[in-house]
C-alpha positions in Angstrom: 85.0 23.0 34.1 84.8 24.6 37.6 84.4 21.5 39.5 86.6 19.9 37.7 89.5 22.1 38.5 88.6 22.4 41.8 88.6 18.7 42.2 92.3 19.0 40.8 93.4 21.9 43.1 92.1 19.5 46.1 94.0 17.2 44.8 97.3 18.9 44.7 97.0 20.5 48.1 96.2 16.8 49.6 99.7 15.6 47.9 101.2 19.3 49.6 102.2 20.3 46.2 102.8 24.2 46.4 100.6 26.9 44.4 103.3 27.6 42.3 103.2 24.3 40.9 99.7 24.0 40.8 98.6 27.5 38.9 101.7 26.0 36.1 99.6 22.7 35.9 96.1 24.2 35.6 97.4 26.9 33.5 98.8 23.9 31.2 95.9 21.7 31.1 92.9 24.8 30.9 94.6 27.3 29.1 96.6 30.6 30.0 94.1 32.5 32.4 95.8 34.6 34.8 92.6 36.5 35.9 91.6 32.9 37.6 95.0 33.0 39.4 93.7 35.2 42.7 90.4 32.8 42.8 92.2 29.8 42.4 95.1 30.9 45.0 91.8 31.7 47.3 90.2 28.1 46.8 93.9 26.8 47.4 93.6 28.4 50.7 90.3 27.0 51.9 91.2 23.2 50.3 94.0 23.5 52.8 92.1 24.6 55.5 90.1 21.3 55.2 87.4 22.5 52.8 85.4 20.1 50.4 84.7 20.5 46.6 81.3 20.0 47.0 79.4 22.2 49.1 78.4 21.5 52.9 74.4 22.1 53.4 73.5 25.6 54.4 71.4 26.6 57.3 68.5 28.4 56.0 65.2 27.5 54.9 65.0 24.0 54.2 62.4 22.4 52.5 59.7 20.5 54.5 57.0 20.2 52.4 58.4 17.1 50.2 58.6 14.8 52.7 57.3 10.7 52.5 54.9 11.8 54.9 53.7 14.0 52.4 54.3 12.1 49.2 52.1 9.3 50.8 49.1 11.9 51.7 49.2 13.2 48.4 49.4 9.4 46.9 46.4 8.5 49.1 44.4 11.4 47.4 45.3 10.7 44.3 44.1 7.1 44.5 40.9 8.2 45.8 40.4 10.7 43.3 42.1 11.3 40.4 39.9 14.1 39.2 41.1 16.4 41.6 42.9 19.3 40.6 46.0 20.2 41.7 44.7 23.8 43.7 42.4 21.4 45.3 45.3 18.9 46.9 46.9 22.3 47.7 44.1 23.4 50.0 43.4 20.3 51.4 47.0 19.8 52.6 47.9 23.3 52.9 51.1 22.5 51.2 52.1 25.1 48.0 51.3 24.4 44.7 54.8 24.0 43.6 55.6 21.4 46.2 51.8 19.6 45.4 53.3 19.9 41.5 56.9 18.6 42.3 55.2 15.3 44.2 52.7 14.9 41.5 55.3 15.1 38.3 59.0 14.3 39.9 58.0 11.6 42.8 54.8 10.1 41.7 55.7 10.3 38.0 51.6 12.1 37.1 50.9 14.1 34.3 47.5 15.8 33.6 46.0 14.6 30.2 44.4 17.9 28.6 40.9 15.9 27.4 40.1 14.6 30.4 41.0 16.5 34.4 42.4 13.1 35.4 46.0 12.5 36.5 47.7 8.9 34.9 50.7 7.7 34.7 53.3 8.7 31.7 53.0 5.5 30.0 49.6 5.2 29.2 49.0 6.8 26.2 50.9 3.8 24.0 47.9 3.4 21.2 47.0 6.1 19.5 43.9 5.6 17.9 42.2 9.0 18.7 39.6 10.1 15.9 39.4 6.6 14.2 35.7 6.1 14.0 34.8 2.2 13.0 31.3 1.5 11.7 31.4 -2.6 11.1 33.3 -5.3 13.6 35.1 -6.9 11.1 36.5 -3.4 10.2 37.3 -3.0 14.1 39.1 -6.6 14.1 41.1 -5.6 10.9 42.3 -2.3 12.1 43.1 -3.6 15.1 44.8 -6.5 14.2 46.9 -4.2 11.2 47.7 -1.8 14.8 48.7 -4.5 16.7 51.2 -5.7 13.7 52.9 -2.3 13.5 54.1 -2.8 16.8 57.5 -3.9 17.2 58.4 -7.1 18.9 61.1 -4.4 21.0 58.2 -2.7 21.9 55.8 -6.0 22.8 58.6 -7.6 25.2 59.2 -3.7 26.9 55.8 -3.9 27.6 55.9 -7.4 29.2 58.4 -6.8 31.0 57.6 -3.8 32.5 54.5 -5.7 33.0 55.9 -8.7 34.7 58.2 -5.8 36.8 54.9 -4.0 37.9 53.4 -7.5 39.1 56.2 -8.7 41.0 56.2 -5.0 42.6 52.4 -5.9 43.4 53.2 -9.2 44.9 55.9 -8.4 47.4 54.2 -5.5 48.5 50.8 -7.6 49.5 49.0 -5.0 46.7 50.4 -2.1 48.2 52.2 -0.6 45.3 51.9 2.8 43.5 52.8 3.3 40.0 56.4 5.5 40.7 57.4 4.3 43.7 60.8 4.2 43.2 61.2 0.5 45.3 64.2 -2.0 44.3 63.6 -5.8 44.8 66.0 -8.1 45.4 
């Protein structure tokens, strides 16, 4: 609601229309609230001494630790060896845990399975068949073939495609290509 009124006062003050005018409009489209009236005649102010609605970047401590430079290092570990722990990538690159956590879940698209200390990507775990135990192979065929039924044909052609996606990924990239890479073919 903020930014949207602030987008409207920046629009009034661009077509010079006076404060007057423009508390009666805002006061008519977001209700009567005087107590807003000093803050808005403040932002008023600044629109017309060239501000912006969104915010201009601050000086200050920027972060430098989520760089490509460093999403590729981290990347390059992980291929190598998924069994490392996170504390482990941490030390290695003396980057901070939160930053080695950020480029593991946000950028690379990782999550940690709790069985297993491996990282994999979020789409693996599409069967669940955890605790079936199967004694005979023609018990093994039927289950699986009654699993692979209950599928949905949505679900089959997702997969393909996001299979056929994942290969032409592979291709133009000579092989090169990382499961969350966020790359756009032509």
């Amino acid at each position: 609601k903020k930014v949207e009124q602030k987008v409207c006062l920046k629009f009034c003050v661009t077509n010079e229309i006076s404060f007057a005018d423009v508390l009666k409009m805002l006061q008519k489209a977001y209700g009567d609230s005087n107590s807003l009236s000093k803050i808005q005649a403040y932002e008023y102010k600044l629109f017309k001494d060239s501000r912006e609605v969104v915010d201009l970047p601050r000086s200050g401590c920027s972060s430098t630790s989520n760089t490509n430079e460093n999403v590729d290092k981290v990347k390059k570990i992980v291929l190598v060896n998924r069994h490392m722990s996170e504390r482990e990538i941490t030390s290695t690159l003396s980057i901070s845990n939160g930053s080695i956590h950020h480029i593991l879940t946000e950028v690379l698209g990782l999550r940690r399975v709790q069985a297993q200390s491996r990282l994999i990507p979020k789409q693996l775990n599409f069967l669940p068949l955890r605790g079936k135990r199967f004694d005979l192979i023609d018990s093994i065929k039927e289950n699986s073939t009654k699993e692979l039924k209950a599928i949905s044909s949505g679900a089959y052609k997702k997969c393909y495609e996001e299979w056929v996606n994942r290969w032409h990924m592979c291709i133009a990239l000579n092989g090169d290509y990382f499961k969350g890479d966020k790359i756009n073919l032509p």
